[in-house]
N, C-alpha and C positions, 0 to 999 in steps of 0.2 A: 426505478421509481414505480411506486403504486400508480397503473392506467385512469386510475378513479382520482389522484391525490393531485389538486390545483399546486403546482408548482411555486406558486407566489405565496402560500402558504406555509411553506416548509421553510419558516423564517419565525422569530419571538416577537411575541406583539412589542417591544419598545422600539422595535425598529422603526415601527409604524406610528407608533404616538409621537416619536421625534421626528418623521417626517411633517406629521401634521404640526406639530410646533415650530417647523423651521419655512414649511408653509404661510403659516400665520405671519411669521415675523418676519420676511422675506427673506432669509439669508440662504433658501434652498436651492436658489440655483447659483450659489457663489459655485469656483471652480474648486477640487481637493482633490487630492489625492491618497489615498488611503491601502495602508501594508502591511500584509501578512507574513507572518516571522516567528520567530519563537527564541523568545530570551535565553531561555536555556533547554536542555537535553534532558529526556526521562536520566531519572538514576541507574547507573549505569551503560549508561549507552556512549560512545569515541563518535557518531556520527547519525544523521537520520535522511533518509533518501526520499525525496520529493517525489509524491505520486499523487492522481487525482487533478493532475491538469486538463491531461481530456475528459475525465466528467463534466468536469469545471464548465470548461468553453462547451462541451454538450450540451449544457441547461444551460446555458446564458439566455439562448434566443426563447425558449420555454419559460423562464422564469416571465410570467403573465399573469391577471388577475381577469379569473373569467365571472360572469356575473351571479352565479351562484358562490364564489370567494363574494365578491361584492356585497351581497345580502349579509352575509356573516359578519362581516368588518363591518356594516351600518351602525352595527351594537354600540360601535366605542368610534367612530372615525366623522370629522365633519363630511359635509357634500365636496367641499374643494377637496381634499385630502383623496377622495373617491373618486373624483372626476380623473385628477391625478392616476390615481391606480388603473384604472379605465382604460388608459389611454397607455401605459405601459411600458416601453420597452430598452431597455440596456442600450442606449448608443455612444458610449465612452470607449476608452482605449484600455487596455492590459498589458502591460509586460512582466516580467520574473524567468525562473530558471524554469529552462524545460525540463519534463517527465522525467526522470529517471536519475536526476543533477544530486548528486550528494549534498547536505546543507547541513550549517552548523548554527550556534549559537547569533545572533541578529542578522543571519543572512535573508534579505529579503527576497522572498521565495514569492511572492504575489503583489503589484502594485496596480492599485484600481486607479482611473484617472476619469473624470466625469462631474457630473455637479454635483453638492451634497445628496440631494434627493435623487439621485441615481444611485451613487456608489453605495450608501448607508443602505441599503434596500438587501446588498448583497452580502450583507456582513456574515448572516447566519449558514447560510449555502455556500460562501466560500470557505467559513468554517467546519461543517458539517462534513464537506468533503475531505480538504487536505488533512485535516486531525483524523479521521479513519484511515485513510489511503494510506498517507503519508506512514501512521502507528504502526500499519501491517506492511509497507513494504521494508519499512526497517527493521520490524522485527525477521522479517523474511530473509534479508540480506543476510543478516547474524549466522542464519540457518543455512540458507547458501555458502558461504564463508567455512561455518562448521563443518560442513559435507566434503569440502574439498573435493569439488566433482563429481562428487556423486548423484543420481539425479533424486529430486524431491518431490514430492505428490502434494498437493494443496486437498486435504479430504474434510476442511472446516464447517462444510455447510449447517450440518446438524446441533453446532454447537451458536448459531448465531440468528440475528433474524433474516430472514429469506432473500429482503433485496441485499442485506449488508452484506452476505455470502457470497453474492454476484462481486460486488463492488471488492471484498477482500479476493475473490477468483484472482480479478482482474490484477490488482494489488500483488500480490504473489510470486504472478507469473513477472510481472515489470520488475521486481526483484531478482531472477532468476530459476523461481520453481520452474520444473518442466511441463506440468499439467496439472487439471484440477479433477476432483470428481464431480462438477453443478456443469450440468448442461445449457444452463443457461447464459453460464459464460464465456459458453464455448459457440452458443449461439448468437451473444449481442458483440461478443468481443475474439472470436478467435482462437479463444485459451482453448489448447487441448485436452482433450478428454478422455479419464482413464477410469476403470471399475469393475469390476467383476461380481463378485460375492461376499455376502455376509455370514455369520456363524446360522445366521436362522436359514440358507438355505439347506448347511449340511443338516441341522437338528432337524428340517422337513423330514427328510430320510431316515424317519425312526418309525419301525413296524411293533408289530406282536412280538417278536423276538429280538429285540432292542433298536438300537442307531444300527444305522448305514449306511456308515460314513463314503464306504468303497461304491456306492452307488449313488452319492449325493457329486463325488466324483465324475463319474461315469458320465452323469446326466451335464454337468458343466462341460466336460470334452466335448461331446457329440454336441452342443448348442454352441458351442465357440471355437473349437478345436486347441490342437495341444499349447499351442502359444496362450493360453490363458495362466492367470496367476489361481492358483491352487490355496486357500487357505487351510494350514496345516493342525490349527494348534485348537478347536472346538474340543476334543477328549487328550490325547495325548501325540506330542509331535512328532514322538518317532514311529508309532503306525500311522500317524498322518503321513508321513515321507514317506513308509513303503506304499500307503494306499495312494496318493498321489503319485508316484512311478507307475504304480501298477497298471492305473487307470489311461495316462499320459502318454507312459513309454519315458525311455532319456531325452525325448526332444520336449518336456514339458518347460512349458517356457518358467514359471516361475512359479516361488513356495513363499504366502506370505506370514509369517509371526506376530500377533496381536497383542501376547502378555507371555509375562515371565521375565527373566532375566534374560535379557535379549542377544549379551555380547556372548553368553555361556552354549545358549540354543543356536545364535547363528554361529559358532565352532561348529557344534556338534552335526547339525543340519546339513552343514558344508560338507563334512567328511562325510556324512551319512549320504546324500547325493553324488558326491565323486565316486565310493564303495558302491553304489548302485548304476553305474557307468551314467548319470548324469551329468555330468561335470559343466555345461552350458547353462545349466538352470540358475536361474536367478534369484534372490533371497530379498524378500523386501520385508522391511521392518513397522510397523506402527503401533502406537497405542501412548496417549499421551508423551511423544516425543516432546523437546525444547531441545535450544540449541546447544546446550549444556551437556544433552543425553546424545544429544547426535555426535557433537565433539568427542564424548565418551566413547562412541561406537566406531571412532575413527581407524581402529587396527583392527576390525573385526572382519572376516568374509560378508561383509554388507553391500549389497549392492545398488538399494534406492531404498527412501525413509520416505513413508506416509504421515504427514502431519496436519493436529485439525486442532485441539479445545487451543493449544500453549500458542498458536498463531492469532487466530481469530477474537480470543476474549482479552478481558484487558489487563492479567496475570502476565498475558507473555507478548502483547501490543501494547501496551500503555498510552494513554494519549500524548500525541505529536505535542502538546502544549503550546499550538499556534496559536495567536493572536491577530485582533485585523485592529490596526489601531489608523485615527488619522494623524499623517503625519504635513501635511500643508495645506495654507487654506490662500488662493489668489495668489500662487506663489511664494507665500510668506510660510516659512518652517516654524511647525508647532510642536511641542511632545510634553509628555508627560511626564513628571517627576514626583509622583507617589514614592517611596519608600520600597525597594524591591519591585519593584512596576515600571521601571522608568522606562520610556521610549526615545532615541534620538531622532530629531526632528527632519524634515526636508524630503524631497525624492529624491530616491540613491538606487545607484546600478553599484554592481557588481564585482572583480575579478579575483582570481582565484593563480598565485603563483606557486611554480615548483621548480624542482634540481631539473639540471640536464638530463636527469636519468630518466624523467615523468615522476616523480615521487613529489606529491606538493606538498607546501610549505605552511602557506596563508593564507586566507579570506580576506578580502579589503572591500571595504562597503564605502564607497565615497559619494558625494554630492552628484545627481546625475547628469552628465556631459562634459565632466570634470574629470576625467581616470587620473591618477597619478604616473607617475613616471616609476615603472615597477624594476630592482636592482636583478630579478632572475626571466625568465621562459613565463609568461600569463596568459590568461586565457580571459576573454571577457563571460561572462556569466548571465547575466541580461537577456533578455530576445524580447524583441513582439511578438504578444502571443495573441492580442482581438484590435480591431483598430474599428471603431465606429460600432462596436456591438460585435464585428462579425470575426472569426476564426483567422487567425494567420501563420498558426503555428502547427507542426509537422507534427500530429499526435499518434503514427502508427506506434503498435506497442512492442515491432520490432526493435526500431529507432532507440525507445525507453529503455530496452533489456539490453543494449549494448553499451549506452552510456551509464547504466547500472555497476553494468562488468567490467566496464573504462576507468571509471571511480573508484571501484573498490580496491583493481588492478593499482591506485594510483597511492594508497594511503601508506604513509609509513606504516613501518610493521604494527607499530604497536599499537594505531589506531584499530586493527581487528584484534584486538585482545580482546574476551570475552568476560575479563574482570574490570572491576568498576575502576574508572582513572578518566584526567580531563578528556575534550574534547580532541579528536586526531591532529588538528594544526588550530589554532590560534583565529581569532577573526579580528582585525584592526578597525574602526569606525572612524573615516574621516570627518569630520563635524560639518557642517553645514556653512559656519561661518568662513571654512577656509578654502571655500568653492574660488574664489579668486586668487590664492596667492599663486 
């Protein structure tokens, strides 16, 4: 978050003109409950992995309205409506799936529980978050999945705007990346950090008598020593390989490739390093990867893939397609029935069954305090995650990265296929009205 940007701000003014009108009419402090979900899956996609819980509960206690926001909202907002905002602060309760929980079609992934003019307040910010997070740690999963252990570089920064790069850092790594290149998010969150060099510093090393490249080398050893990653491919890759040996030695840690046809060059590359008694070095790949190109590199001498535009933008994220709708007011179950819009009404938790093997099966979304009686192995899906405004939920983003790899580890085969087909298991929606039988 912008250090400058009021928090209570980074919401749509109707949020605010329906608080004032529920103000006026008094129905703002009835009790609801309000759930974030997503009807259906980007095109293409068997599954989408829940991220952006700890932003989430991060900003809850920030989300304020300081009195410079105040002055601005005068424009359009009564004085009650202000005195309201004034005063400020999230004290409702949250549950849904934790960090890193695989979700499908109407799984409710977020339920706010508070007065109306609480929860409405957070519609946009709880949007804001899960729909980026969420877009890029599934697309990130895909890419993990494609890699098949291989490790992945998160190098999106440049393709996105400056906090959202932080925020996909983070995203990324919850999916499985190994590191990012933003320092930043290695600063606020952890993620490791990886980078060396760009083609403009070999092209620096161009004199009166052309490039030099074997000296743009040189200068990268001696400032980082041979364990550094060598980029080979600025003039041509095979005097890159010999001038990165040469410079190096066989203990050069690694040779990266930017452009070209990447399965042909990392052959070639590979052999060309073994022939040069390299055989340790490491070959890492980038340059507009997706998980499609990675999938494609899967029999290649590839050893780690750098990826940044196909992660970060919305060609190769798409949005999560969350939704925060209410769905009870005083207890009483409401929803929508537009025409392709419909919502099922009530608060509902969770569980999720499989085979004895660990392979699931189901999503069941039932009326909450109601579980069914489940015919295989279930898992409940639910947690408290803020109770009275404040944090109760376990958001280290090691936690996220194992139940990431839990999940993926869990889905039949063919929910990682990478061609278009339903959702990995099925989601059942208990209805509301049959909370008692």
């Amino acid at each position: 978050m912008d250090d400058s940007a009021c928090a209570g701000l980074l919401t749509d003014k109707y949020e605010l003109t329906m608080l004032a009108a529920a103000l006026r009419d008094g129905t703002a402090a009835r009790r609801t409950t309000f759930e974030l979900f997503a009807r259906r899956l980007p095109d293409g996609r068997r599954y989408g992995v829940v991220a952006g819980t700890g932003r989430f509960l991060e900003a809850l206690p920030h989300f304020r309205f300081d009195d410079a926001a105040l002055t601005s909202l005068a424009e359009f907002l009564d004085p009650r409506t202000l005195d309201y905002l004034r005063d400020f602060q999230f004290r409702g309760d949250v549950d849904g799936y934790a960090e890193g929980e695989l979700y499908f079609p109407g799984s409710p992934v977020l339920s706010v529980h508070g007065s109306f003019a609480e929860c409405i307040v957070l519609e946009t910010l709880a949007l804001s978050i899960f729909n980026h997070d969420s877009a890029i740690a599934s697309a990130a999963a895909r890419m993990v999945s494609a890699a098949a252990g291989r490790p992945l570089i998160e190098m999106g920064s440049r393709r996105t705007h400056e906090q959202a790069a932080v925020a996909a850092a983070r995203a990324a790594y919850i999916a499985g990346f190994a590191a990012s290149s933003n320092l930043e998010a290695q600063r606020r969150y952890g993620v490791p950090a990886e980078g060396t060099a760009a083609h403009s510093f070999t092209l620096l090393h161009t004199g009166p008598s052309g490039p030099d490249e074997p000296a743009a080398f040189r200068a990268q050893v001696e400032a980082l020593g041979a364990e550094t990653t060598l980029l080979v491919d600025t003039y041509d890759v095979t005097a890159g390989v010999d001038n990165a040996v040469a410079a190096a030695g066989t203990g050069l840690g690694a040779v990266r490739i930017d452009s070209g046809e990447l399965g042909v060059l990392a052959r070639q590359v590979r052999e060309q390093l073994d022939r040069l008694g390299a055989t340790q070095t490491r070959i890492v790949v980038s340059g507009d990867l997706d998980e499609f190109a990675i999938a494609g590199l899967r029999a290649e001498p590839v050893d780690s893939y750098g990826v940044g535009t196909s992660l970060v933008t919305g060609s190769g994220a798409p949005t999560a397609n969350m939704i925060y709708k209410l769905v009870e007011v005083d207890g009483i179950p409401v929803q929508k029935r537009s025409a392709r819009k419909e919502s099922h009404g009530g608060h509902k938790e969770a569980l999720r069954t499989s085979r004895p093997t660990g392979t699931i099966t189901e999503e069941i979304v039932y009326p909450a305090g109601h579980p069914p009686e489940a015919a295989e192995p279930c898992r409940v899906l639910t947690v408290p995650l803020a109770r009275d405004g404040e944090s109760v939920a376990d958001v280290d983003l090691g936690v996220a990265r194992k139940l990431v790899a839990s999940g993926l580890r869990s889905l039949p085969w063919e929910g990682l296929m990478l061609s278009h087909g339903d959702p990995a298991i099925p989601t059942q929606q208990i209805p509301a009205r049959t909370a008692n039988r």
